[in-house]
N, C-alpha and C positions, 0 to 999 in steps of 0.2 A: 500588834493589833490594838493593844490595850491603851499601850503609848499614843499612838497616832488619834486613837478614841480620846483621849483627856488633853490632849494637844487641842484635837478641834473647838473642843469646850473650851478651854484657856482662850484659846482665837475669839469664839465669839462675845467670849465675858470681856475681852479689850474692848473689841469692835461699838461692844454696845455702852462702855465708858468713854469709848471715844468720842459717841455722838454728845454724850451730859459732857465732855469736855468744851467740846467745840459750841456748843450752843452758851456754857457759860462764859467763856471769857477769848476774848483773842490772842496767841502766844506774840510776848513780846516779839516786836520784829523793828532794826535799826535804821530804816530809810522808807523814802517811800516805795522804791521801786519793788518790795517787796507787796504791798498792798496794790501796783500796778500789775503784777505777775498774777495775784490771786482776783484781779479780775474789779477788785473793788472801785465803783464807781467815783474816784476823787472830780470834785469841782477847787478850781482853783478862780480865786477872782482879788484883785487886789481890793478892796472897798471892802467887802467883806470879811476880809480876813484881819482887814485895819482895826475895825470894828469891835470884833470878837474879841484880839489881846486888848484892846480897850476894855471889856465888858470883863475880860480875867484878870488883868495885872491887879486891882487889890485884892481882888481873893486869894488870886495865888499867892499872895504879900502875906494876907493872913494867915491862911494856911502852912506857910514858911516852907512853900515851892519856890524853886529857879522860875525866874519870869519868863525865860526865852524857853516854855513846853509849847511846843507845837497845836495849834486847835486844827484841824483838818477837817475842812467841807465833803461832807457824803452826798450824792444826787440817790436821793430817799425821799420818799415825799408822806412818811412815819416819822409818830415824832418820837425822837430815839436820841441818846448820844450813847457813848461807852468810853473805856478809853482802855489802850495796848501800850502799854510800857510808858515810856513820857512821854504817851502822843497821846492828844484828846480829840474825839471825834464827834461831830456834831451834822445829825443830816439834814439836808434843805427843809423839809416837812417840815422841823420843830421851827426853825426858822421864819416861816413861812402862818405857821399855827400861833405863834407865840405875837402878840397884839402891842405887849408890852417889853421894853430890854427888860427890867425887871423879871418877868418870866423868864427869859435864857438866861440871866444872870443867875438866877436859882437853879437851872442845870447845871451851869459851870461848876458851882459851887458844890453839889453834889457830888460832882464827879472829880473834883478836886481832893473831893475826902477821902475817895477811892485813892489817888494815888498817892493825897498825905498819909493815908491809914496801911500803906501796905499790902492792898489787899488783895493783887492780882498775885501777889511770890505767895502768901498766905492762901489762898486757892489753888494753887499750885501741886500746893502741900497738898490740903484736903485732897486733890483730883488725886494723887499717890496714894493717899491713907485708903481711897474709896476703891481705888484698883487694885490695894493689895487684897484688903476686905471680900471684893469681888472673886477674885482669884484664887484664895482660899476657900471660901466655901464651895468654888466650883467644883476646886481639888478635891475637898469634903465629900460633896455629895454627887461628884462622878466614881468615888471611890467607893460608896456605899452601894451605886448602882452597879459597879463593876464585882463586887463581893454577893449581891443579888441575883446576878447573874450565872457566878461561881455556884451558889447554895442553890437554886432555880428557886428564889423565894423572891417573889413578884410582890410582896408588899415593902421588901428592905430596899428596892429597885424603886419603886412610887418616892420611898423617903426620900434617898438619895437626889432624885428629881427635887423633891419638894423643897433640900437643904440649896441646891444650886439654885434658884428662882428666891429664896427667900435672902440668902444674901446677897444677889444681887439689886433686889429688894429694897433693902436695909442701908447700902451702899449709896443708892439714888436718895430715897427718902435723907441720909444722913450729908449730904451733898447738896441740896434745896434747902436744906434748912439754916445751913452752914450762910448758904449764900443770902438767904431773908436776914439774917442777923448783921449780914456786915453791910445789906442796902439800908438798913435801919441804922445802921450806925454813922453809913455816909449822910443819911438825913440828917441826925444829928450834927454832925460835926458843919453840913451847911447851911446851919442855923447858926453855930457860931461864927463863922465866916462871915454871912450877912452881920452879924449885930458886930464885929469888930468894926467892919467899913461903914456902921451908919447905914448901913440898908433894909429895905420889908422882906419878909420870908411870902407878905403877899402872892407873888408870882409863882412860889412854889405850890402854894395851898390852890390858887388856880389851875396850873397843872395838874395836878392830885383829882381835879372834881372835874377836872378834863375824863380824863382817863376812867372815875367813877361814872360819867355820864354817858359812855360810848360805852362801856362795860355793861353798862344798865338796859342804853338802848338795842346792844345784841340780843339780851335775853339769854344768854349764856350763861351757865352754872359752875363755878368756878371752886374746884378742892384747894382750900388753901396751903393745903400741906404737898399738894402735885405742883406749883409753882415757882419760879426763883427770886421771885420779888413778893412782897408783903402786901398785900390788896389795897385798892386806891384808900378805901375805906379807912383801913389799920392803918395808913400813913399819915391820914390826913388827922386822925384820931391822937396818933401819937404825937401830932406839931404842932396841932391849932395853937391850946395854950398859950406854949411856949411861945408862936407868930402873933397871938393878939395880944398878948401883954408886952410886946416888944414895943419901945418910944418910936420907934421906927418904922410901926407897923402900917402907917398912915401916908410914911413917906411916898413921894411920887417923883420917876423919874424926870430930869430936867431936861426942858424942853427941846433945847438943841440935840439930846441924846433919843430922845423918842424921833426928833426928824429926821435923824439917821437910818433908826431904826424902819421907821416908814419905808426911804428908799428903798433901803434893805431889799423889806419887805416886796417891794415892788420891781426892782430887780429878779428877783427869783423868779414871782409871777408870771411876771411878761418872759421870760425865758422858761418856764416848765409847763406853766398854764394855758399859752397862748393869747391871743389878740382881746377876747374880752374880759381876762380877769382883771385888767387894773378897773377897768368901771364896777366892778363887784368889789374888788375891795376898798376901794374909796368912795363908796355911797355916800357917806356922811360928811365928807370935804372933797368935791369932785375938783377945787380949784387949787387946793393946796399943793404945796411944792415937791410932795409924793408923788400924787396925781399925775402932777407936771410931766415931772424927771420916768413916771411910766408908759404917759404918751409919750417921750421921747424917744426912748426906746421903743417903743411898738412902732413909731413908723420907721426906725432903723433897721428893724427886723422885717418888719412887713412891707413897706411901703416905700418911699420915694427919699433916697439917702439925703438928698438935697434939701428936703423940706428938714428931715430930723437934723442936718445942723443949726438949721434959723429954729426949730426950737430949743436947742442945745444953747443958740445965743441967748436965747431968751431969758433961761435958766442962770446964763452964766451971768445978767445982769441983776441978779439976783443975789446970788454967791460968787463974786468976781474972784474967788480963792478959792474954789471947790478941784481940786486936783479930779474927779470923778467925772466931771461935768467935763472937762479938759477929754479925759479918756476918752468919753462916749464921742465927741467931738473927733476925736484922732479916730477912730471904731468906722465915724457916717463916712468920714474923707475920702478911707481905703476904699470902702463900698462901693463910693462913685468915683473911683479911680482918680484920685488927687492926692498921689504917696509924699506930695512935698508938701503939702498944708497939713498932710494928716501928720509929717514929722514936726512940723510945728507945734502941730496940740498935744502932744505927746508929749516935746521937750516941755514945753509947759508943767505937763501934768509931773514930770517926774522931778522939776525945780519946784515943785508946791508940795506934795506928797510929803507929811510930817511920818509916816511910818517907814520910809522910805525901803517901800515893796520891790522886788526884784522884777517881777510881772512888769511894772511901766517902764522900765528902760530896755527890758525886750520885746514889746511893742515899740514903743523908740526906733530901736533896731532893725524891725521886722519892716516900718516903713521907709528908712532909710535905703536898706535893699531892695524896695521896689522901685525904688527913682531909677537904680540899673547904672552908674555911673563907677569906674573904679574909686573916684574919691568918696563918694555917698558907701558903697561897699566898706572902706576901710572904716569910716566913719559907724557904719553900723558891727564893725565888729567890736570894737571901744567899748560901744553901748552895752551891744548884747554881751559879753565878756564884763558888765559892770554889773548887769544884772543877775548874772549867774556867779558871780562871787558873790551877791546879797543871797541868791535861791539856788544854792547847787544843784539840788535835785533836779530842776525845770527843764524835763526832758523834753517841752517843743524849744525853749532858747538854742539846745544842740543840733535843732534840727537846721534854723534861722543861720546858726554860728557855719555849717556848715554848707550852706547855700552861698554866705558869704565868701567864706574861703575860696568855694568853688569858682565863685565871677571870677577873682583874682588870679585861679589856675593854680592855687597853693592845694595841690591832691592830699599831700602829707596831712595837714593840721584837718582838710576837710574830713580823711576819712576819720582819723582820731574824733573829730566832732563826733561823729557819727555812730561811731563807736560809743562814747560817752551818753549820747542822747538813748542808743539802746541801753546801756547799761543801768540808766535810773528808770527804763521801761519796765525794767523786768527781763529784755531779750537776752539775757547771757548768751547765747550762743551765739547771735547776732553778732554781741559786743566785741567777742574775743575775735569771732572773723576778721570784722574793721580793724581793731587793735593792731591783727596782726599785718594785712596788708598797710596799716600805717605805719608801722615801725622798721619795716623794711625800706620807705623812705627816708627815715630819720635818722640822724648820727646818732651808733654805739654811744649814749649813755648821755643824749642830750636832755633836755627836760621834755619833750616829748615824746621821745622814745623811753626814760623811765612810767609815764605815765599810762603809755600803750602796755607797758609791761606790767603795769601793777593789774590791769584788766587782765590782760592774757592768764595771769596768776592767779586773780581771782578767787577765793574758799567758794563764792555764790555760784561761781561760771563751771568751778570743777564740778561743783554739786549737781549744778544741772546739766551737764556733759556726761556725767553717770548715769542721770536718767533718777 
């Protein structure tokens, strides 16, 4: 009885470390299909993601990160980033909020200090040090109340209570605080980063008084010591300084890099906003090439695919090299049911693409497969099979890969496709199915049938085969 009594308390002293766990940090995890499995909203878009290793490669240089960490779009319309092992996450809102690259540049940067600092294994720690903490004084003071019980002395019973609740207490408090020292310290560290590359911490200090302002305008009373971040206040307190005496603090970004930024910006828009946000957000240059490129997309979305190409042309005499301009172009074609011009703007877009993103050569693909022809099929599997060795993960390319197959009647590689496209979904148990009905087509020990068997094998697929 006694046992089972200080068991349940143990249980709930985890349970309730788990949530300070999970609210602080996300457990490393090595692909995406595991952030597909938990549900998390990934947007993937090639332009975008062009952009962003743009806006990180020299910080990450500065910071003396591997360049190729992943930046991973959230469809969040908060403005947030965080980052889980060597992936950095950045969700649409801040995207969307942030007016200047400059300002997302000073997220990157922050969050780059996080992963040059350590400080998710170092959290890590802390989360053990706080559930051992926790778990002992439960021990403590269920064993006080259990000996209060023994004595029938009702006031060593209260202590005992009082001993469990206070360290676990102590545990939270020492864990908040843990975490404000090392967001202060990523602040820091992406002050240097900006002044290594010649950049303003301005954007940062703007988000700061962001956050200060919408804080203010709740009306919300905030314990700074109940929190995991250091209040807009104390942040902006602690950097100003150091950002207005910077030679660089005046700097502004250049102007082809804000035009981007704009479309960016108006991409998201017209895709999360709907129909009249590109006129809200381009008040103050309804004609500029933001603008533009938002009406074109709005009537792609909304309206008559036909017209959004002749504004696509429009655009594209403007940027006759805009691989994106290409895309949206490839995007109106399919719309209005034209898969052999939308393969055209495609190949375009993916012979101009300096990032050269896996995304446009499996739209490439995806168009090719609709013309319906067995040579357009083969042809789109080349594609999509180029883009997926640029984007392994890109579980719709397996989807595309496996559609192809199927025209051709090749069952074997389709199911394996299919297979693989669950497998970066998150579906293990999907994936081993296919796996295995494909590998029963395949020869003993061919390259496809070891590859159905590395799925069938799977640590991820046994794990969740166990339940």
């Amino acid at each position: 009885m006694q046992t089972r009594s200080l068991s349940s308390l143990v249980s709930k002293s985890a349970r309730s470390l788990a949530k300070i766990s999970l609210a602080a940090a996300l457990s490393v995890s090595t692909s995406v299909s595991a952030f597909a499995q938990s549900r998390l909203p990934v947007v993937r878009d090639a332009e975008i993601e062009a952009l962003l290793r743009d806006y990180a490669r020299p910080i990450f240089k500065a910071a003396g990160l591997r360049s190729n960490i992943d930046i991973i779009l959230v469809n969040d319309p908060s403005f947030n980033a965080f980052v889980a092992g060597q992936r950095m996450f950045v969700n649409t809102g801040a995207l969307m909020q942030a007016e200047t690259p400059n300002e997302i540049i000073g997220v990157i940067a922050h969050e780059a200090g996080h992963i040059a600092g350590g400080h998710q294994q170092r959290l890590r720690e802390q989360l053990a040090r706080a559930q051992t903490m926790a778990i002992v004084a439960t021990l403590l003071g269920a064993g006080a109340m259990v000996a209060g019980a023994a004595t029938n002395s009702g006031g060593l019973g209260q202590v005992g209570g009082g001993i469990a609740m206070a360290g676990n207490e102590v545990a939270r408090r020492g864990l908040l605080g843990y975490q404000r020292t090392e967001e202060t310290t990523a602040d820091r560290s992406a002050i240097t980063y900006l002044e290594k590359t010649g950049q303003s911490a301005k954007g940062m200090l703007i988000t700061f008084r962001r956050f200060q302002s919408a804080l203010s305008l709740s009306g919300a009373k905030i314990d700074p010591y109940q929190i995991s971040h250091p209040t807009p206040q104390d942040r902006i307190a602690n950097l100003e300084q150091l950002a207005v005496n910077s030679p660089n603090y005046d700097r502004k970004d250049p102007p082809a890099l804000q035009l981007r930024h704009d479309m960016m910006r108006a991409k998201i828009a017209v895709f999360t906003d709907g129909q009249g946000a590109i006129s809200r957000m381009f008040r103050k240059d309804p004609r500029g090439l933001g603008a533009q490129y938002g009406d074109a997309m709005n009537t792609y979305l909304y309206g008559d695919p036909r017209a959004a190409v002749t504004k696509v042309d429009a655009l594209l005499k403007q940027q006759p090299k805009n691989p994106y301009f290409y895309e949206l172009r490839g995007d109106a074609l399919m719309k209005a049911n034209q898969p052999a011009k939308a393969a055209e703007a495609y190949a375009k877009a993916v012979q101009l693409d300096p990032a050269r993103s896996g995304i446009l050569p499996i739209s490439y693909g995806q168009a090719l497969l609709a013309i319906g022809t067995p040579e357009s099929a083969k042809k789109a599997i080349t594609h999509i099979r180029e883009g997926l060795d640029i984007d392994r993960e890109n579980s719709a390319g397996y989807r595309y890969l496996a559609q192809a197959y199927g025209q051709l009647g090749d069952i074997a590689e389709a199911e394996l496709a299919t297979a693989e496209g669950h497998y970066y979904n998150g579906a293990y148990k999907d994936a081993q199915i296919f796996a295995m009905r494909a590998q029963q087509k395949f020869k003993a020990g061919s390259p496809g049938w070891v590859r159905a068997q590395d799925i069938i094998t799977s640590r991820k697929g046994l794990k969740n085969n166990d339940g």
